[in-house]
C-alpha positions in Angstrom: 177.7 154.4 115.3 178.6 151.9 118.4 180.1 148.9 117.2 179.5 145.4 118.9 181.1 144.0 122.1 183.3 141.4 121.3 183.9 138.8 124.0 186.7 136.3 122.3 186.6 133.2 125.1 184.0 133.5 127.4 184.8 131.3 130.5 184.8 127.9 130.4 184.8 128.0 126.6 187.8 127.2 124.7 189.4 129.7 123.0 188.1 130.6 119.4 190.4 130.5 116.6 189.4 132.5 113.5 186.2 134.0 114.8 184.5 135.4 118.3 182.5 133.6 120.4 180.3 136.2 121.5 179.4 139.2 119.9 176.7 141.8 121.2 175.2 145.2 119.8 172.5 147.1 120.5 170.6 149.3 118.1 169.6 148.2 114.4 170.0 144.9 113.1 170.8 144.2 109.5 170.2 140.5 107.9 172.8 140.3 104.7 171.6 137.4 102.1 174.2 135.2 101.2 176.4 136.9 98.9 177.5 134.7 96.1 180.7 135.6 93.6 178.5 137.8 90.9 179.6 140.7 89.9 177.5 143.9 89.0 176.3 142.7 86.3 175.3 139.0 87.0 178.0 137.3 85.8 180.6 134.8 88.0 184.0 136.2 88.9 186.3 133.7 89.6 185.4 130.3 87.8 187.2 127.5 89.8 189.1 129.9 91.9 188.2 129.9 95.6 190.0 132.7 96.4 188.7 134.9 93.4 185.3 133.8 94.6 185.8 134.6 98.2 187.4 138.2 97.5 184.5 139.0 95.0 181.7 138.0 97.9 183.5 139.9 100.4 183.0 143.1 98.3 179.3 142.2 97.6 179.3 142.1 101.5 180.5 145.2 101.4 178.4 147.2 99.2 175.5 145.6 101.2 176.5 146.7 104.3 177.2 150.1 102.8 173.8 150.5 101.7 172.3 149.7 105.2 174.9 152.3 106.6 177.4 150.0 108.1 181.0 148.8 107.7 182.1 145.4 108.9 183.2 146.6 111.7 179.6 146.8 112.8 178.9 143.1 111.5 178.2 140.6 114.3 177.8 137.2 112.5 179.0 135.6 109.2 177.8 132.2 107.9 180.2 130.5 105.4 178.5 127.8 103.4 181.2 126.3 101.2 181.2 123.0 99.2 184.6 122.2 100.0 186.0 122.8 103.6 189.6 123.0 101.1 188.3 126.7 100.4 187.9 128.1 104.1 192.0 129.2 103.9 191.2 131.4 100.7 187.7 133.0 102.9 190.0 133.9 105.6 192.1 135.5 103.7 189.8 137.3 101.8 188.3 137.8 105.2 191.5 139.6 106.9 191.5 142.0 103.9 188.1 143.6 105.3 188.3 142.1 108.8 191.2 142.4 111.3 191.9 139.8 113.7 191.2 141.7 116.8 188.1 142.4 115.4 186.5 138.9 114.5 182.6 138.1 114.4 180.9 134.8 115.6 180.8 132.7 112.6 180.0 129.0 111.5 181.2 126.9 108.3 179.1 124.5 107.3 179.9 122.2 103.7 177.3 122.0 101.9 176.9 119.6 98.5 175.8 122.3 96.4 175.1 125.9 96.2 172.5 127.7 93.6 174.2 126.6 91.1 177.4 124.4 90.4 180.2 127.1 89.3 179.5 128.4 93.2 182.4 127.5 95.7 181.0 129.6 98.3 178.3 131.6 99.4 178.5 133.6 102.7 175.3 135.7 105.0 176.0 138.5 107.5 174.3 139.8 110.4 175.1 143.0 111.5 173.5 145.8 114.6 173.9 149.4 113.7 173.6 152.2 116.1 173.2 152.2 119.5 
């Protein structure tokens, strides 16, 4: 499988810190619903605990990915939709456990006032091209 082109500070743009400004793939894209901090079984990991939250949606992330036959490495967008900016150290770090830094994708924040339901501290999408 190719992974994406990564293209950190194209010019004229200032340099990106904590994501890529420009990522491109060819082959077969793969939309990833925001993943929320459920486990298997329906039920919240993490009550209260950005962190806990943030590691437990990074391995729904995962197991999506793995069942359209990709790894991060092949993921060329996240969306983090969090309901308090305070949170986006914990993503990060949850982040660099599955993502290295050399190996970022484009990405937004974006606080919102509520997710789904109100034990949700964040909720996070990924795009993703497979293939080439």
């Amino acid at each position: 499988m190719s992974e994406p082109t990564r293209i950190p500070a194209p010019d004229g743009v200032a340099p990106a810190t904590a994501y890529t400004h420009v990522v491109m793939g060819t082959g077969r894209f793969v939309a990833i619903s925001g993943q929320l901090a459920l486990d298997e079984d329906g039920r919240l990991v993490g009550a209260g605990d950005p962190a806990a939250q943030a590691r437990q949606v990074f391995e729904n992330l995962r197991r999506c990915l793995a069942a359209a036959g990709a790894t991060f490495d092949h993921v060329v967008k996240l969306t983090f939709f969090v309901t308090d900016m305070a949170h986006m150290p914990a993503i990060r770090a949850a982040r660099a456990e599955h993502i290295p830094d050399d190996r970022l994708p484009a990405a937004s924040a974006v606080q919102v006032a509520a997710l789904v339901r109100p034990e949700f501290l964040v909720e996070i999408e990924a795009y993703a091209v497979v293939g080439g």
